[in-house]
N, C-alpha and C positions, 0 to 999 in steps of 0.2 A: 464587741467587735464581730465580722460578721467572719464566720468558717470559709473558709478554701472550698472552690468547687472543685470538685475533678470529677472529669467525664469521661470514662473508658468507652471507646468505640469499637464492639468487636465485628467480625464478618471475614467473611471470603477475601484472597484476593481479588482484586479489580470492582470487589463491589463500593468502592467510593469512600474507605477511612479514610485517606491523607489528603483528598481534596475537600472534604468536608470538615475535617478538622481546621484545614487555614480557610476555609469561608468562615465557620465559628470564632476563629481568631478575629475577623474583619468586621464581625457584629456584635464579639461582647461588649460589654460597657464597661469593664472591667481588664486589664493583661492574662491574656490566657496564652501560659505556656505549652506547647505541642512538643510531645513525649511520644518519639516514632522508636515501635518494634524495629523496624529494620534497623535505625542508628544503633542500635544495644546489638544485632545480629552481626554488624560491621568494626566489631569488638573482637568477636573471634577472631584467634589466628586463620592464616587462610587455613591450615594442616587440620582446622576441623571441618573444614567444606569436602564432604564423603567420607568423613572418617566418621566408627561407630559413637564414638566418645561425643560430638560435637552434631552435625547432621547429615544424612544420605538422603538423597534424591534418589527414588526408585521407580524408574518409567513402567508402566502398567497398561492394562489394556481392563477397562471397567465397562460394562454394559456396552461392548463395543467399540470404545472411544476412547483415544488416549486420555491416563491417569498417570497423576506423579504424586506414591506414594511420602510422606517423608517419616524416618526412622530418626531419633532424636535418642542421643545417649546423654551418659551424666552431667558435661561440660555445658552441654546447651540446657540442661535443668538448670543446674547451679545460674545460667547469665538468665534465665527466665526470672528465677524469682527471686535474683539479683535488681533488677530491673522495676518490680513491681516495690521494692526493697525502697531502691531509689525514687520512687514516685511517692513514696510516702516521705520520704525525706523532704522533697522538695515541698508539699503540700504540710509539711512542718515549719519551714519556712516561711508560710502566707501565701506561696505563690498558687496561683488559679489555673488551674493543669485540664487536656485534655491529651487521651494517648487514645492512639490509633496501634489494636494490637490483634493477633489470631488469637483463640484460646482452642483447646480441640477439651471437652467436655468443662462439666463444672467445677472441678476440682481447681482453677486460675482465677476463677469467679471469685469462688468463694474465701479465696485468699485477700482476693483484694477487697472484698465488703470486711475483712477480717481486720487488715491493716488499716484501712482506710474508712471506719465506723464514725470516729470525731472530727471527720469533715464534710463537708456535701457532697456527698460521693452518690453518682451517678452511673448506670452500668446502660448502656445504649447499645440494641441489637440493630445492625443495616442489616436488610434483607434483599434481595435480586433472584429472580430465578434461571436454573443451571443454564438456560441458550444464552437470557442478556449475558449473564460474568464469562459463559468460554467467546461470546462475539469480544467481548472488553478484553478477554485476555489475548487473540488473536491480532483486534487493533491496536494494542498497546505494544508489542513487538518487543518488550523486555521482560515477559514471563516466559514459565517455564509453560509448555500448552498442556493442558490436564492438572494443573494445580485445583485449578477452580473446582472442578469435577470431585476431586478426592475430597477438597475441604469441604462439599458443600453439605454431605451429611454430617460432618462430624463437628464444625465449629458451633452451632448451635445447639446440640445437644447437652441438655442436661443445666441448662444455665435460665435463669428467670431475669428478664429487665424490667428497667425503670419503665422503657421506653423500645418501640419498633419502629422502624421508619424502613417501608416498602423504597429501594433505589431504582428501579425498576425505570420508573420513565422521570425520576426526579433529580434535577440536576444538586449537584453539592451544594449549593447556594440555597434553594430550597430543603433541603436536608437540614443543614444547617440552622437555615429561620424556625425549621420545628424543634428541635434540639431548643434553643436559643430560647422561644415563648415557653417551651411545658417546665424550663427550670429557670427561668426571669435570670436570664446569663445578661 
């Protein structure tokens, strides 16, 4: 029987996880379930939105430009690696998973190659650079503006993939089809 894919998508916001992920939903040959960070964040009570315990938004000013720090206490640990908890769950199941998630170093990585070793687990870095993701978060009109900016050094650090895929000038849908050939999804 063949093992469960799962394919963790990490990156920036606005650099293209969650439209890439349901374009991968539309070309595997297989049911792939999409496992969104944000649904596990919209878990929290509101009363951790600024509180230290759960997450703070901290507006900054980085090389000039606005930056929004985020400060993340116990409550949002515990639902992080609750989460990653639950993806193994599900890929215990059979089912064929991809999640679209932030990591800020490799210590989230290496959890999930940990949990997730006796299945086909796959670690996928999107990449964009800082002008595309703050134009995307400017057009998008539902970010915070300077997310992009603080994550952009830190979500990649420290983490080795499968797989790169420049977002840059490629649409989700191509993303996707490269995702899709380098792991026969």
């Amino acid at each position: 029987m063949k093992k469960p894919a799962v394919i963790v998508l990490n990156g920036t916001g606005s650099v293209g996880k969650t439209s890439t992920a349901k374009a991968l939903q539309l070309l595997a040959k297989e049911p792939l379930l999409h496992v969104q960070m944000d649904a596990f964040l919209e878990m929290l009570p509101p009363a951790m939105f600024g509180h230290p315990d759960g997450y703070i938004f901290e507006r900054t000013q980085e090389d000039g430009y606005p930056s929004v720090m985020i400060h993340s206490g116990p409550v949002f640990a515990r639902l992080m690696g609750g989460m990653r908890h639950a993806v193994c769950a599900m890929a215990e199941q059979g089912n064929n998973l991809v999640i679209d998630d932030v990591m800020f170093g490799g210590g989230e990585a290496d959890e999930y190659r940990r949990l997730l070793k006796k299945f086909d687990f796959r670690l996928v870095g999107l990449f964009a650079p800082l002008d595309v993701l703050e134009r995307r978060e400017r057009e998008r009109g539902d970010r915070e503006i300077g997310l992009a900016r603080w994550q952009y050094r830190r979500v990649h650090a420290g983490i080795r993939y499968d797989l790169e895929v420049d977002m840059a000038a490629r649409s989700p849908t191509e993303a996707a089809r490269i995702i899709s050939q380098a792991f026969d999804l």
